[in-house]
C-alpha positions as CSV (number, residue, x, y, z in Angstrom):
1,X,13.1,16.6,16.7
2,X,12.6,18.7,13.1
3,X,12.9,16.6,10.4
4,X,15.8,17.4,8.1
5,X,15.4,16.0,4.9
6,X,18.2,14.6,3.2
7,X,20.4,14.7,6.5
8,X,22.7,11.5,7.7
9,X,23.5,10.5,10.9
10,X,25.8,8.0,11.8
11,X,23.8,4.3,12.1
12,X,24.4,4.0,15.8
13,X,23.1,7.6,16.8
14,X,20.3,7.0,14.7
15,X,19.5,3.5,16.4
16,X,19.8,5.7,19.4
17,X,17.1,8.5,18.0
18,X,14.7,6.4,17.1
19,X,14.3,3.9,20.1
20,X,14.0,7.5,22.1
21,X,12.0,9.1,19.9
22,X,8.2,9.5,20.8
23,X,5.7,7.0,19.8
24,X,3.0,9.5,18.9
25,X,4.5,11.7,16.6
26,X,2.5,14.3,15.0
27,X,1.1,13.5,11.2
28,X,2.7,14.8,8.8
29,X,0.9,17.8,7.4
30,X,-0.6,17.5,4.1
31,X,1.4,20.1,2.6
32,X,4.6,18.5,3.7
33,X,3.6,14.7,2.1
34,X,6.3,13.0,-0.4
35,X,6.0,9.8,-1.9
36,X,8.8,7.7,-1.6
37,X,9.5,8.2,-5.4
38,X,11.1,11.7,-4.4
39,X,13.8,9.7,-2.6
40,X,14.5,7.2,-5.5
41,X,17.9,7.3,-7.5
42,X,17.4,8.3,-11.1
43,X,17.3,5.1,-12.4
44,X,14.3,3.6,-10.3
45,X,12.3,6.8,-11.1
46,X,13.1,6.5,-14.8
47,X,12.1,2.8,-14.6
48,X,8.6,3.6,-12.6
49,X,8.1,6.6,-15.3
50,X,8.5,4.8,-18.5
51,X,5.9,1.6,-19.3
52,X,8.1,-0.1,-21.6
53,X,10.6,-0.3,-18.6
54,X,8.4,-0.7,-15.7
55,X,8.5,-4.6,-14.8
56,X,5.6,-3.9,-12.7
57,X,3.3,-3.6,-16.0
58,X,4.1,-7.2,-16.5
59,X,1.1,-7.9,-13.5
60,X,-0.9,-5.2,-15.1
61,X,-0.5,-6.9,-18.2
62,X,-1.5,-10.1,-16.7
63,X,-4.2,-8.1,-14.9
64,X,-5.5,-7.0,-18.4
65,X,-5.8,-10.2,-20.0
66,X,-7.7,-11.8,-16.3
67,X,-10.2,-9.0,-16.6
68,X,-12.0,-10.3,-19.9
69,X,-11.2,-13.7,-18.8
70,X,-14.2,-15.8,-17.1
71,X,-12.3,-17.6,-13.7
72,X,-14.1,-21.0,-14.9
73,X,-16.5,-22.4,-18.3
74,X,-19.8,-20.8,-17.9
75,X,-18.9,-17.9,-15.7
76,X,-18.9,-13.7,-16.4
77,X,-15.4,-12.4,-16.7
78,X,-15.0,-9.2,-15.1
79,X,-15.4,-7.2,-18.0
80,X,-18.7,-8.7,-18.3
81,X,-20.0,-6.7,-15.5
82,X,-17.7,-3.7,-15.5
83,X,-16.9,-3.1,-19.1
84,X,-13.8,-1.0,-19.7
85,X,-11.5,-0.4,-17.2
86,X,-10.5,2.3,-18.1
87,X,-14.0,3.9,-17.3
88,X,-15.9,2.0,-14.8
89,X,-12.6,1.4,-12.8
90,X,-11.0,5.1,-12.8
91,X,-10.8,6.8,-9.4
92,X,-11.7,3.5,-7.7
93,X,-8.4,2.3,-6.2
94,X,-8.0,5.9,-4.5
95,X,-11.0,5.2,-2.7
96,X,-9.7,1.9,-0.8
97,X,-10.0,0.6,1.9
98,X,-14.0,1.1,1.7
99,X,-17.1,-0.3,3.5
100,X,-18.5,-3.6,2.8
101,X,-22.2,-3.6,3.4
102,X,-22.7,-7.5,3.3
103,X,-20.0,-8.2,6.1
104,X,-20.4,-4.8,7.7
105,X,-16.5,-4.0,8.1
106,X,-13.9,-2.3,5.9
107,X,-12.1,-4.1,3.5
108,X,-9.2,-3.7,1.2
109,X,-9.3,-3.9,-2.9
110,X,-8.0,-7.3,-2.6
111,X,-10.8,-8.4,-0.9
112,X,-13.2,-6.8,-3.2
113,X,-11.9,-8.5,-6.1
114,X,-12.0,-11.4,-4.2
115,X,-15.6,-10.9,-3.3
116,X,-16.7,-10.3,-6.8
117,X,-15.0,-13.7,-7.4
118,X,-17.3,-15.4,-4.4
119,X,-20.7,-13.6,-5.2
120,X,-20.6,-12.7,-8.8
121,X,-18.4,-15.2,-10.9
122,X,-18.9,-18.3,-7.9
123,X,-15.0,-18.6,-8.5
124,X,-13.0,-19.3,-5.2
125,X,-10.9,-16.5,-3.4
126,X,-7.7,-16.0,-4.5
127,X,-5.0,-16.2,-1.6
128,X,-2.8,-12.8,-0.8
129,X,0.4,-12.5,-3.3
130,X,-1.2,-15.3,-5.4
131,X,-0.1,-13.7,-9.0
132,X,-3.5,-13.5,-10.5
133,X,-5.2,-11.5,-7.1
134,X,-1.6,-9.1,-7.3
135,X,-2.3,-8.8,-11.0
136,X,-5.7,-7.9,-11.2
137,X,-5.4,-5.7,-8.5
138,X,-3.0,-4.2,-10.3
139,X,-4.5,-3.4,-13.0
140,X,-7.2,-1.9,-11.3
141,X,-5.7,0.6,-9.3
142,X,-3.6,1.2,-12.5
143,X,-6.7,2.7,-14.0
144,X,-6.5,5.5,-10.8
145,X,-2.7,6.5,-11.6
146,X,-2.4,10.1,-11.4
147,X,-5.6,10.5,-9.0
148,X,-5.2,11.5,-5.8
149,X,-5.8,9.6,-2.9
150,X,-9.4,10.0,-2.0
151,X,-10.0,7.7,1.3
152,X,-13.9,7.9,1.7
153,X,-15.6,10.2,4.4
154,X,-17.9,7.3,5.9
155,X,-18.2,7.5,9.6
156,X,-18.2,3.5,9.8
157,X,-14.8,3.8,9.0
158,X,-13.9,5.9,12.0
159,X,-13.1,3.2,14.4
160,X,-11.0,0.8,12.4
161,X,-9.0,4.2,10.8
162,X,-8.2,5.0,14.8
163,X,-7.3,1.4,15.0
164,X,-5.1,1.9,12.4
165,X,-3.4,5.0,13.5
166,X,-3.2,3.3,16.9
167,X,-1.2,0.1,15.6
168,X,1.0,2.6,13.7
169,X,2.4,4.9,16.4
170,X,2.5,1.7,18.9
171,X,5.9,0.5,20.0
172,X,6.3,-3.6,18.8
173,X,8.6,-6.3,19.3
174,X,12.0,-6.8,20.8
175,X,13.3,-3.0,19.4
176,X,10.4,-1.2,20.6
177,X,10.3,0.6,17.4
178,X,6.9,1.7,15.6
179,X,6.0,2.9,12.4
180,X,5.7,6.7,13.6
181,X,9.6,6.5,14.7
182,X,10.6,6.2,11.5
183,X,7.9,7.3,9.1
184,X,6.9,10.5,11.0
185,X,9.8,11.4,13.5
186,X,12.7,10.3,11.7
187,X,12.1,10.2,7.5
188,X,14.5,12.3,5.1
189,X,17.6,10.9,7.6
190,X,19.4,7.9,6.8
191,X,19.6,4.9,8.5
192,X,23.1,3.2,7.2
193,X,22.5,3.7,3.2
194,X,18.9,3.8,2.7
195,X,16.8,7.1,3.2
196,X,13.6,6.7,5.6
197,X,10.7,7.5,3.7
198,X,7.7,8.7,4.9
199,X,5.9,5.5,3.9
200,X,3.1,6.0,1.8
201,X,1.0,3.4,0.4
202,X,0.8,5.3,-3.5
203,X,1.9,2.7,-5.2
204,X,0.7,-0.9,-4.3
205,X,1.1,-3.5,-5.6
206,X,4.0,-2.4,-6.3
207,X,7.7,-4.1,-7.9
208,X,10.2,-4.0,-5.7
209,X,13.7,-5.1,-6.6
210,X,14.4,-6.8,-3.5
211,X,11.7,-9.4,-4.2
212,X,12.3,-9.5,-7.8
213,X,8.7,-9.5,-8.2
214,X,5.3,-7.3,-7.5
215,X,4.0,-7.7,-4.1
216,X,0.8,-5.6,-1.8
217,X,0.8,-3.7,1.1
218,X,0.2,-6.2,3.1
219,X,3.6,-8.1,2.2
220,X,5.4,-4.6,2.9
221,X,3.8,-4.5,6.3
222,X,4.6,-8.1,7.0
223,X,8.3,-7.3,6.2
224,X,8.5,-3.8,8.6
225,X,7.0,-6.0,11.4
226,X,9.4,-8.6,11.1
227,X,12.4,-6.0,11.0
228,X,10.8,-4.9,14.6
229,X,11.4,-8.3,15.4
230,X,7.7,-8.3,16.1
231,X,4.8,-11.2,15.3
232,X,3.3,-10.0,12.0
233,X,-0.5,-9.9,11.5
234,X,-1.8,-12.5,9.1
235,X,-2.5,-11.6,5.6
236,X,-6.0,-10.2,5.8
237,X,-6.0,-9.9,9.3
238,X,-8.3,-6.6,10.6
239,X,-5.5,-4.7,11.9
240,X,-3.8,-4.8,8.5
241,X,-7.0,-3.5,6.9
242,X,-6.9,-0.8,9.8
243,X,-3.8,-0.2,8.8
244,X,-4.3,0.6,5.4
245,X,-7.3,2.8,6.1
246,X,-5.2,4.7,8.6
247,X,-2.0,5.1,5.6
248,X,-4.7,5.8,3.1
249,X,-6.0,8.7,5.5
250,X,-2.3,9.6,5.8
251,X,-1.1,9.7,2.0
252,X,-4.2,11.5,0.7
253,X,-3.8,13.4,-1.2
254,X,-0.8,12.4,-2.9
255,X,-1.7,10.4,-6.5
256,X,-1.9,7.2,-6.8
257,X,1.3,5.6,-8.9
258,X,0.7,1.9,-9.5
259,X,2.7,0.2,-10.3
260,X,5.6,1.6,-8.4
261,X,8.8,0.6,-8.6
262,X,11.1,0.1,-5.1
263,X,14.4,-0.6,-4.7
């Protein structure tokens, strides 16, 4: 089926489309890549472009302050280490998911900051959407806005980035719906009100309005599985990673915009 940006269907034909649809659409080609800020009203993108407006720079704020911060008396803050930012972090966020030599498997920004916690600062791990692990993250991949997304060219990546596009165009749960449907077959239509974007991960962690509050990838994936009425993966579960390696793959090489703002 072409796509047809912009086009709307009534709710029940699209229902229709997409549980008929094929589950392994083709990629979208990287010519043909939007974010999902192309389909926001004026106002969100307004929000998203100016700082002062953005509630997502609250968590980079927050971010700022944690990174010349030591987690505990006696230990390096991560400024210690890294310096500024602004130089030894720029570009790095567009290059994640990565390989982690010391556990041998690909892991997410999150988990780097949390593994710089564990091996270099002896601070515990924070949990996923804990407010400090969202805002340093943050404020990280805030140091990469305007890059492109870069997803490294390291063959021990290959099998969890097919894993990844695997778990995407796989029908789940009780609709029988999977991301492809949607995010590759079916986005510029409209389902009821909303537009179906072609779901790019550019932004994360990102504020959406819905939560009234920043939130990762991870949390957005939890919430499409759910609406597929399938069992979500845990938070820092494999296939999430996968996942991400796989939308990283995807996106590139549209820039990185965090923090984005969602409806």
């Amino acid at each position: 089926m072409p796509h047809r940006p912009g086009s709307s269907l009534p709710v029940v034909l699209v229902a229709l489309l997409l549980t008929a649809a094929p589950a392994g659409a083709e990629p979208i080609a990287p010519a043909d890549r939007r974010s999902s800020f192309d389909q926001m009203g004026a106002e969100i993108q307004a929000m998203q472009r100016d700082d002062g407006a953005n509630p997502g720079m609250l968590a980079v704020a927050d971010g700022a302050e944690l990174w010349t911060k030591p987690p505990m008396s006696g230990r390096t803050a991560c400024a210690g280490c890294h310096g500024e930012a602004s130089t030894s972090m720029r570009g790095v966020a567009a290059r994640y998911p990565a390989w982690d030599a010391r556990t041998a498997r690909p892991i997410d920004l999150q988990d780097r900051i949390n593994a710089c916690r564990r091996e270099h600062q002896g601070a515990d791990p924070l949990a996923y959407e804990n407010p400090d692990l969202l805002a340093l993250t943050a404020f990280v991949a805030t140091q990469s806005r305007g890059l492109p997304v870069a997803p490294p060219d390291d063959p021990r990546l290959a099998s969890a980035r097919a894993e990844g596009r695997a778990l995407f165009e796989a029908r789940q749960g009780q609709l029988g719906l999977s991301c492809a449907i949607c995010h590759d077959e079916n986005w510029g239509r409209r389902l009821g009100s909303a537009v179906i974007p072609q779901g790019h991960p550019t932004g994360y962690p990102l504020y959406r309005l819905e939560w009234q509050g920043p939130g990762s990838l991870q949390r957005r994936l939890r919430n499409c599985m759910t609406g597929m009425r399938a069992e979500p993966f845990g938070y820092g579960a494999p296939e999430f990673v996968a996942l991400e390696l796989y939308l990283a793959a995807r996106a590139a090489p549209l820039p990185v915009e965090t923090p984005a703002v969602r409806p």
